[in-house]
C-alpha positions as CSV (number, residue, x, y, z in Angstrom):
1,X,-73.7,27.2,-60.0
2,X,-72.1,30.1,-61.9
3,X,-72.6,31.2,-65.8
4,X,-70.1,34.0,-67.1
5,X,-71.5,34.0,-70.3
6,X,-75.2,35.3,-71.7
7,X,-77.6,33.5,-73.8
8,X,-76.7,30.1,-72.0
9,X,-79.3,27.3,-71.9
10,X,-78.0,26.7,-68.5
11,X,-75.5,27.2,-65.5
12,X,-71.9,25.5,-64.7
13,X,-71.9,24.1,-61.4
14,X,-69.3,24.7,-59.2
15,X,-65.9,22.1,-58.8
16,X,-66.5,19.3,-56.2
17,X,-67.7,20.0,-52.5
18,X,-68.0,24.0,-52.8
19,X,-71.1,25.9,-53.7
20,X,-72.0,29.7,-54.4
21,X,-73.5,31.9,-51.8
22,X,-76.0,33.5,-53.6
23,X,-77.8,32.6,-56.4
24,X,-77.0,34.0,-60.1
25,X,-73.0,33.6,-59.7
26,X,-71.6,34.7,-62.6
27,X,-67.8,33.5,-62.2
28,X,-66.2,30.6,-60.9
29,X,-64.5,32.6,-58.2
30,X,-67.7,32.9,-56.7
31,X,-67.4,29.1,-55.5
32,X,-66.5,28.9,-52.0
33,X,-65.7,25.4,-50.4
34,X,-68.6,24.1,-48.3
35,X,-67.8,23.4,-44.1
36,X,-67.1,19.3,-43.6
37,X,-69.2,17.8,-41.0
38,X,-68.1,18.8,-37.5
39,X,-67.7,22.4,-39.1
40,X,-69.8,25.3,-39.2
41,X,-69.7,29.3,-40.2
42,X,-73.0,31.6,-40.9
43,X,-72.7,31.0,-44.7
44,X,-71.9,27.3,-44.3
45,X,-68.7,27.8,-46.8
46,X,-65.3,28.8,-45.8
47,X,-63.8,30.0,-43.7
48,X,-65.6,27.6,-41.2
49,X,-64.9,26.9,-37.7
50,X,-65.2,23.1,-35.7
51,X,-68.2,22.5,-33.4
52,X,-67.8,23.5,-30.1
53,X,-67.1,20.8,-27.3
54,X,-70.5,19.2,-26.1
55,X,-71.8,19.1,-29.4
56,X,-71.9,17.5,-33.3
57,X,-72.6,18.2,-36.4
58,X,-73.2,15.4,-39.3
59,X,-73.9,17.2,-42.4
60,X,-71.8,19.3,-44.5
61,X,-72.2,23.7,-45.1
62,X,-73.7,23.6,-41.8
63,X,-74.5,27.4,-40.2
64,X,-74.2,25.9,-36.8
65,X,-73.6,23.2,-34.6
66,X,-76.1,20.7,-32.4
67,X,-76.1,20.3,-29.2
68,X,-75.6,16.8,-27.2
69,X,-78.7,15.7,-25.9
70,X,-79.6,14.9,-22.6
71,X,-76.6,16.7,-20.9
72,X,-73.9,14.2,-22.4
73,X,-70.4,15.9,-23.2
74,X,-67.8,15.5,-26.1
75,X,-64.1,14.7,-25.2
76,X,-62.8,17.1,-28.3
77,X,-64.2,19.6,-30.5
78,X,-65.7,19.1,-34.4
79,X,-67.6,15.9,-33.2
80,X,-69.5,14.8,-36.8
81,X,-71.9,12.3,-35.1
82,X,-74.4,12.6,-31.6
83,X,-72.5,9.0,-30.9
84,X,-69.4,10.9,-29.8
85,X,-71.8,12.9,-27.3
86,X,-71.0,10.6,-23.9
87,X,-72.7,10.4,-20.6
88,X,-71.2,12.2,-17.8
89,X,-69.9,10.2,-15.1
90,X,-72.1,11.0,-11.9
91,X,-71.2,11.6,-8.6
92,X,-69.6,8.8,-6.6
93,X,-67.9,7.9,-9.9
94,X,-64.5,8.8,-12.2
95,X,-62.7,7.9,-15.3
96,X,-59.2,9.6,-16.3
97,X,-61.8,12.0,-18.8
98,X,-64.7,12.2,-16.7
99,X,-66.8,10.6,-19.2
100,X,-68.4,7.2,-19.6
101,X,-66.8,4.3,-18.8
102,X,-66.7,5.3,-15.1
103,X,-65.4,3.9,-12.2
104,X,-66.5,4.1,-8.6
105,X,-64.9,5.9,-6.2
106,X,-63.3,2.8,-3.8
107,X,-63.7,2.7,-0.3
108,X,-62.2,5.3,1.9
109,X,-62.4,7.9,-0.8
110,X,-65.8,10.0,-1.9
111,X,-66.6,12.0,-5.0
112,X,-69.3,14.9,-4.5
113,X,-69.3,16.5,-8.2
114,X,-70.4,14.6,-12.0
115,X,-67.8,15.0,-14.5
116,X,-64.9,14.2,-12.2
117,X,-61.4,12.8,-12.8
118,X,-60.3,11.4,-9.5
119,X,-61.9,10.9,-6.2
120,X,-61.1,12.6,-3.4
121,X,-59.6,10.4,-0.4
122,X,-60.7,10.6,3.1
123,X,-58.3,11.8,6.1
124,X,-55.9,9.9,7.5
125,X,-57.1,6.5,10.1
126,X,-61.0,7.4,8.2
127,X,-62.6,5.4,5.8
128,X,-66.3,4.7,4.2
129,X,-68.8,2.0,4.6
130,X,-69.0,1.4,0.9
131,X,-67.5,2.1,-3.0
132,X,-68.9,4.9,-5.2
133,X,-69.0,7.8,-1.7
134,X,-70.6,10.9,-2.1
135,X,-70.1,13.2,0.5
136,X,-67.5,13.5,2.5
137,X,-69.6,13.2,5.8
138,X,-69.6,9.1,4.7
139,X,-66.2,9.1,6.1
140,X,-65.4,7.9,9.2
141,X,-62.4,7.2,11.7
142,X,-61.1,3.6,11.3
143,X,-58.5,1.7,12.2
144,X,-57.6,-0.2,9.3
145,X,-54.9,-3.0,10.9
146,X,-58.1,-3.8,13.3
147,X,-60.9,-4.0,11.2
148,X,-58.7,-5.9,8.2
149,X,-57.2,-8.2,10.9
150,X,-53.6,-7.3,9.3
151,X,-51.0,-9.5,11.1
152,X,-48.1,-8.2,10.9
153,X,-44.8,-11.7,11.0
154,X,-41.9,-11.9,12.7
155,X,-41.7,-8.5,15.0
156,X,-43.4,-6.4,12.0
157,X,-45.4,-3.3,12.8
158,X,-49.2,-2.4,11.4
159,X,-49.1,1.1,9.7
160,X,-52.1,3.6,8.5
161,X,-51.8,5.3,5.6
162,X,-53.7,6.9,3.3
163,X,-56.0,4.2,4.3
164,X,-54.0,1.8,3.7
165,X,-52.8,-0.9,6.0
166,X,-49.1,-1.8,5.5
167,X,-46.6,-3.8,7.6
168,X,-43.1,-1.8,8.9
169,X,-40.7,-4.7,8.7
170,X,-37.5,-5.5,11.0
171,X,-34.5,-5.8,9.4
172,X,-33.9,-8.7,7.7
173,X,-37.5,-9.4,6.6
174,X,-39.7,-8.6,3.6
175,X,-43.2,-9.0,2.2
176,X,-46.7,-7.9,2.7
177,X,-47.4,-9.8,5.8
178,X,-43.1,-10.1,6.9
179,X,-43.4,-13.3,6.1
180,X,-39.8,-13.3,3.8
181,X,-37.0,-13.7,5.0
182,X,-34.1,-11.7,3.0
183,X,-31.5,-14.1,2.0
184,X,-28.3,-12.8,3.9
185,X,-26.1,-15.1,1.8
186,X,-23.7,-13.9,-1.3
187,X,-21.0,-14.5,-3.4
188,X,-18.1,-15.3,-1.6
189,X,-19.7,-14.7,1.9
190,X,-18.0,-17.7,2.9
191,X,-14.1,-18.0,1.7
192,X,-12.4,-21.0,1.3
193,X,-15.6,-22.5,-0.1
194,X,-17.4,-22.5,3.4
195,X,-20.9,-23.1,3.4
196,X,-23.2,-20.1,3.7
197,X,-26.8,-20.6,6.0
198,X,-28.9,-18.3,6.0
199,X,-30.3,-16.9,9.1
200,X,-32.0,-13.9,10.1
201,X,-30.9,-10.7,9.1
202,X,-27.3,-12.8,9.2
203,X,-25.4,-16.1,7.7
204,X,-23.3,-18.7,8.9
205,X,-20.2,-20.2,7.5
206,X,-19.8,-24.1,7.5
207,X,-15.9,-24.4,6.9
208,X,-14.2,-27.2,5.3
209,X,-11.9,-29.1,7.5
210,X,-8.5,-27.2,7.6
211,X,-10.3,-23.8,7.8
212,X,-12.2,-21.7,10.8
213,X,-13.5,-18.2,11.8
214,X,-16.8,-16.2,11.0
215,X,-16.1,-16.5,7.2
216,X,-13.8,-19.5,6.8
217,X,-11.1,-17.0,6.7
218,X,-8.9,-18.6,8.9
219,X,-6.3,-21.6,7.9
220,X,-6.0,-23.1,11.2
221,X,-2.0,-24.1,11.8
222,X,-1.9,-27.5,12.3
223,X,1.8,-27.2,13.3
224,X,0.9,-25.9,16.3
225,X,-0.4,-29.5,17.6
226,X,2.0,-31.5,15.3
227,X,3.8,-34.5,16.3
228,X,7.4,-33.4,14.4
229,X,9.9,-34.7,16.8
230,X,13.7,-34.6,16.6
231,X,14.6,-31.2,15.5
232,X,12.6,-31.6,12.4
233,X,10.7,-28.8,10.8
234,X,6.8,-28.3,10.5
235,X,4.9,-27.0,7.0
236,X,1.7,-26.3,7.2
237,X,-1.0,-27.8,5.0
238,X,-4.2,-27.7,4.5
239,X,-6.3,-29.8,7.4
240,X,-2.9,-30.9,7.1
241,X,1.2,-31.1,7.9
242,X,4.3,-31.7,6.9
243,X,7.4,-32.8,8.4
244,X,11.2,-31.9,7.3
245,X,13.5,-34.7,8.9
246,X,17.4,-34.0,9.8
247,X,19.4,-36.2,7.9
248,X,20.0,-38.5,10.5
249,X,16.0,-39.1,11.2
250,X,13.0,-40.0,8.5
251,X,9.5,-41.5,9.5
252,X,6.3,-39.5,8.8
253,X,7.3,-37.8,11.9
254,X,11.1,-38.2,11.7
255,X,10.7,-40.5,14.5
256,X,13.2,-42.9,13.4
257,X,17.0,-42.7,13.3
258,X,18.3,-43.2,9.9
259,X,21.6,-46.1,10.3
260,X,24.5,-44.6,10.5
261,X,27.7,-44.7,8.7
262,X,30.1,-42.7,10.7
263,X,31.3,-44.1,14.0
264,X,33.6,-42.6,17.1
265,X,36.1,-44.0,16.4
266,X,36.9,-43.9,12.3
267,X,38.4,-40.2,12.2
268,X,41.3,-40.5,14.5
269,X,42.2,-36.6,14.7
270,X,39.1,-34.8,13.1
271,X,34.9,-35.0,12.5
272,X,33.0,-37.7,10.7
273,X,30.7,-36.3,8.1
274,X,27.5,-38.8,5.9
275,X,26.5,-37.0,2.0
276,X,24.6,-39.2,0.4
277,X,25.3,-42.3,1.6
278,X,29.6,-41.3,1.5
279,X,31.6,-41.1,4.8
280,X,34.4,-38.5,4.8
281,X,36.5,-37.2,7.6
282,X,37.3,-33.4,8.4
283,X,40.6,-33.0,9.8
284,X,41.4,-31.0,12.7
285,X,44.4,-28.4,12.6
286,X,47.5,-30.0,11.6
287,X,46.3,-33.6,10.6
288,X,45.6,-35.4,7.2
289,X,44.6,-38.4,5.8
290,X,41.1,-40.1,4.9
291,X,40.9,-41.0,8.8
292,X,42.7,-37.9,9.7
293,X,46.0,-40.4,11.5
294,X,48.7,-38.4,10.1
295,X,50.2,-35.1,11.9
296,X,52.6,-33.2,9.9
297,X,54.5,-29.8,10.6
298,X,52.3,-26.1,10.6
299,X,55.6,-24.6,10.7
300,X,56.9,-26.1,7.3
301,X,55.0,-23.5,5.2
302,X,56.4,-20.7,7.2
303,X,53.4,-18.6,8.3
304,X,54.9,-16.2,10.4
305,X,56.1,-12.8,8.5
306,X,58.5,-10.1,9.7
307,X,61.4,-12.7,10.7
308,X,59.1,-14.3,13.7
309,X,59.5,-18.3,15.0
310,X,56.9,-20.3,14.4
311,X,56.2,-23.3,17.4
312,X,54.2,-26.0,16.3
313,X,52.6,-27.6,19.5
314,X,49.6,-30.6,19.1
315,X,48.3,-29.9,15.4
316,X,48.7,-26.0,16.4
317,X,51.4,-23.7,15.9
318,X,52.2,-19.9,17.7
319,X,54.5,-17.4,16.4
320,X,56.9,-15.7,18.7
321,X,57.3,-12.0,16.7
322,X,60.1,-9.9,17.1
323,X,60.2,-6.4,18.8
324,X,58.3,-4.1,17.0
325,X,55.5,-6.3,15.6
326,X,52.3,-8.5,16.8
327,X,48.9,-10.8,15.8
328,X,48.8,-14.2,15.2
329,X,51.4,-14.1,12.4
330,X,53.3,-11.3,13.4
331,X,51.9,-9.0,10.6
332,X,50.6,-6.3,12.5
333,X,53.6,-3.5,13.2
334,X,53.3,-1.5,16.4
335,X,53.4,2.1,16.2
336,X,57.0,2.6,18.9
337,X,55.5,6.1,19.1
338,X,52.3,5.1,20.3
339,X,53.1,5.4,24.0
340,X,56.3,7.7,23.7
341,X,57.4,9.9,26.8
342,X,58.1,13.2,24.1
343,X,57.0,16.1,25.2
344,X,53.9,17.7,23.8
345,X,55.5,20.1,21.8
346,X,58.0,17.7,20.3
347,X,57.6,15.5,17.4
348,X,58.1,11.2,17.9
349,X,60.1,9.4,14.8
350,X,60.8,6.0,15.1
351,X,64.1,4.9,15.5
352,X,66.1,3.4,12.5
353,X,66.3,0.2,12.2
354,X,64.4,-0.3,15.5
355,X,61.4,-0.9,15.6
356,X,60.7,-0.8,19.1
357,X,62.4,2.3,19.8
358,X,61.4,6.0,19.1
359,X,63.4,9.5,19.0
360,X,62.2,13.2,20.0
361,X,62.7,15.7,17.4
362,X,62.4,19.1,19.6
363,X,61.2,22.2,18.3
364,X,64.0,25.2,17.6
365,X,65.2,26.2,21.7
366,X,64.5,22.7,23.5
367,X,66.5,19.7,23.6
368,X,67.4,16.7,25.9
369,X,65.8,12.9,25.5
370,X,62.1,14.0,25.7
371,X,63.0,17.9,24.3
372,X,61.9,18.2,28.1
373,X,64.9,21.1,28.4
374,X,64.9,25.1,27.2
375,X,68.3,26.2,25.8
376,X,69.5,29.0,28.1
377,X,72.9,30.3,27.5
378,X,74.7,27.3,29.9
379,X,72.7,24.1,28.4
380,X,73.2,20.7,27.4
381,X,73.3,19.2,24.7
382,X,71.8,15.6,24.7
383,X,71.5,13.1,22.3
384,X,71.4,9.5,21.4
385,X,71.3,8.9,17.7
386,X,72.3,6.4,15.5
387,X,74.2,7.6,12.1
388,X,73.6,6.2,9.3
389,X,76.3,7.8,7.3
390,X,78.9,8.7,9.9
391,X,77.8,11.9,10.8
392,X,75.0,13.5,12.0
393,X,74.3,17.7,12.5
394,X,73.1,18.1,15.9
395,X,71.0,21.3,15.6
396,X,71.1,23.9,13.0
397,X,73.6,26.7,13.7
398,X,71.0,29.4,13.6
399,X,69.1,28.0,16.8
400,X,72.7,27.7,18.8
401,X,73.0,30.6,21.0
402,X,76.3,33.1,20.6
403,X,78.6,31.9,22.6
404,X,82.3,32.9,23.2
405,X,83.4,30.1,25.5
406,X,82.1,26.4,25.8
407,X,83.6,23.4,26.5
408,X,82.3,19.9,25.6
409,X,81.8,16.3,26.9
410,X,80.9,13.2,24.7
411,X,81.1,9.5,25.1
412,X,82.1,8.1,21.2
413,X,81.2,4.5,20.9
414,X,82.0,3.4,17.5
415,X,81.5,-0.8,16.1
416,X,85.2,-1.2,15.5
417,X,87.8,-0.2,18.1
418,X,90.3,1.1,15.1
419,X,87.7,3.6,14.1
420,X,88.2,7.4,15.5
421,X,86.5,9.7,13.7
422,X,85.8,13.9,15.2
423,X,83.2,14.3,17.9
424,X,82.2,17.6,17.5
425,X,82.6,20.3,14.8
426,X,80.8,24.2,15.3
427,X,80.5,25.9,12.3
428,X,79.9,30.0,12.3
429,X,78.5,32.2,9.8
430,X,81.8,33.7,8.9
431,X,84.2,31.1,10.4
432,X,85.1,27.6,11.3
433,X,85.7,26.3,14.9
434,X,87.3,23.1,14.8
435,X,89.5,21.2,18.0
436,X,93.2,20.8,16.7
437,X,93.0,17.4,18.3
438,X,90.2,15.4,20.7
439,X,91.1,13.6,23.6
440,X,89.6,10.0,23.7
441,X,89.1,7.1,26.2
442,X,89.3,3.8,25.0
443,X,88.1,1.1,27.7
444,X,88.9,4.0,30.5
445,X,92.4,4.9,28.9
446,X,93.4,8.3,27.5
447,X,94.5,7.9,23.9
448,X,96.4,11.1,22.2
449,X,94.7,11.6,18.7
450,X,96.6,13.5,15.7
């Protein structure tokens, strides 16, 4: 209570759940708020403090705080009632706070201290007789597959540890005892919609008919055995075959010979051919008609080119080419120069309007038929030319040696006996040699020429 004024009949208590100190409070700032239960300070008001762990208190502006009786412990602090004060668990015992409810410390493990947690686990192939173990001297070696009788299925092992008997599985086998067998089947194991069975630690494909191998995998060729006959084809099928008959054969195995329609004897000169049911002939080499009886001339569309004869002989012809050319038509020309005798240093043009034969053009200081011959001061001049236009220059004058004296001998064969015309004319840079007349043979008699 607090009273700031004087003459007052009485004094003003303090707001809800805080108090004054001392007595004769004067002001209302003198109210401190009292400690809650599960609080304490030395005043009992504010600032106050919770109780400790291990202890309570249930009333409020307390100055301190009881403790739990009988040894019991708290889990937190500022415990408000001696209910949250719990028994210890004892030796041989745990919980996950140490306190009541407690569990007891299973076989192969011991627990010396109260209070405790966890339980502390013998060594390795050592147990204890019984649950809730003090002392570590209550363990003792064990052999844990032995004792338990653990049987270990289908080639699994027995191991120790941590006390604990468990079985080491082979491949291919699971569970506590072995005992499973993992399912080695999957999705599309088996192709070709084989069968999977399950075995150990591996499967087994049952193939439809049709199909082998480890996985079905295979499409077996039934060609290989098949009873095609008659130069028929094979397709392979499933668990299965085909066959492709010739068009003279048909049967599942073309194993019978379709009727036929063509016969020896109806094409006279050429080959009997079956479409569909239609008999035609193909003629041989000059023959016609729809049984191939009629013969008729190769030679009457004139095949050969370049002026050749054509032979027709027994529904062939030949062509007989003139010099010059070759092939089966005579439209192939052959080169005249192609196996010339002209000197290497020469060049071969064929001859006009011959195609068989071939001229040497010689290089400036050769001559003769092959340009085989040097030009020395005494030389020859040979030649064999035909002229086109009546004339023809020998060699050009600047290639001629100088020469003061030669004489010349030539053989003039002209088409028409009435024709005469000048053998030779030498022309000089500055003058003109010419023969004031030319002495001529005709048939082996001298002839006196103007």
């Amino acid at each position: 209570y607090f009273q700031p004024d004087e003459a007052q009949p009485q004094c003003l208590p303090c707001p809800d759940d805080m108090t004054t100190q001392h007595t004769g409070a004067y002001n209302e700032t003198m109210c401190s708020a009292m400690c809650n239960p599960g609080q304490f300070s030395s005043t009992g008001l504010n600032p106050c403090q919770l109780c400790p762990l291990h202890s309570y208190q249930p009333f409020v502006s307390a100055a301190a705080c009881l403790p739990c009786p009988g040894g019991r412990r708290t889990l937190t602090t500022g415990a408000t009632h001696a209910t949250y004060c719990l028994d210890v668990c004892v030796a041989g015992t745990y919980s996950e706070t140490g306190l009541v409810p407690c569990v007891s410390c299973p076989v192969g493990s011991y627990q010396p201290y109260d209070g405790a947690t966890e339980c502390f686990l013998c060594q390795d192939n050592m147990t204890t007789d019984t649950e809730q173990a003090t002392n570590v001297s209550e363990c003792f070696v064990w052999d844990a597959c032995f004792s338990r009788n653990i049987s270990c299925l289908n080639g699994g092992q027995c191991l120790v540890k941590n006390n604990l008997a468990t079985c080491l599985c082979v491949s291919g086998f699971s569970g506590v005892s072995c005992e499973i067998n993992v399912p080695d089947c999957f999705i599309s194991a088996c192709q070709n919609n084989g069968t999977c069975i399950d075995g150990i630690n591996s499967f087994t494909c049952v193939c439809w008919p049709g199909f082998t191998g480890s996985k079905c995998e295979v499409n077996i060729d039934e060609c290989l055995s098949s009873l095609c006959s008659n130069g028929s084809s094979c397709l392979d099928l499933v668990n299965s075959y085909k066959c492709y008959c010739p068009s003279d054969y048909t049967g599942i195995h073309c194993e019978t010979r379709v009727q036929q329609l063509c016969n020896e004897n109806i094409c006279v000169h050429g080959t009997c051919e079956e479409r569909n049911s239609i008999v035609s002939c193909v003629c041989n080499q000059g023959f016609a008609g729809s049984t191939c009886n009629i013969t008729y001339d190769l030679c009457s569309s004139h095949p050969c080119v370049h002026a050749g004869t054509c032979v027709s002989t027994s529904g062939q012809f030949e062509c007989h080419c003139l010099p010059g050319f070759t092939g089966n038509l005579c439209d192939l020309v052959l080169d005249p120069c192609g196996n010339s005798n002209c000197s290497r240093i020469s060049t071969c043009i064929p001859a006009l309007n011959n195609q068989t034969g071939y001229l040497c053009k010689c290089p400036a200081g050769w001559s003769g038929y092959f340009c085989e011959q040097e030009i020395t001061a005494d030389f020859d001049l040979v030649f064999n030319l035909d002229s086109p236009d009546g004339q023809y220059v020998v060699l050009p004058p600047e290639f001629v040696p100088s020469l003061l004296n030669f004489s010349v001998c030539a053989w003039l064969r002209p088409q028409s006996l009435s024709a005469f015309a000048t053998i030779v004319a030498f022309t000089l840079p500055l003058s003109t040699l010419t023969f004031p007349g030319n002495d001529s043979y005709v048939y082996g008699k001298r002839q006196n020429n103007p």
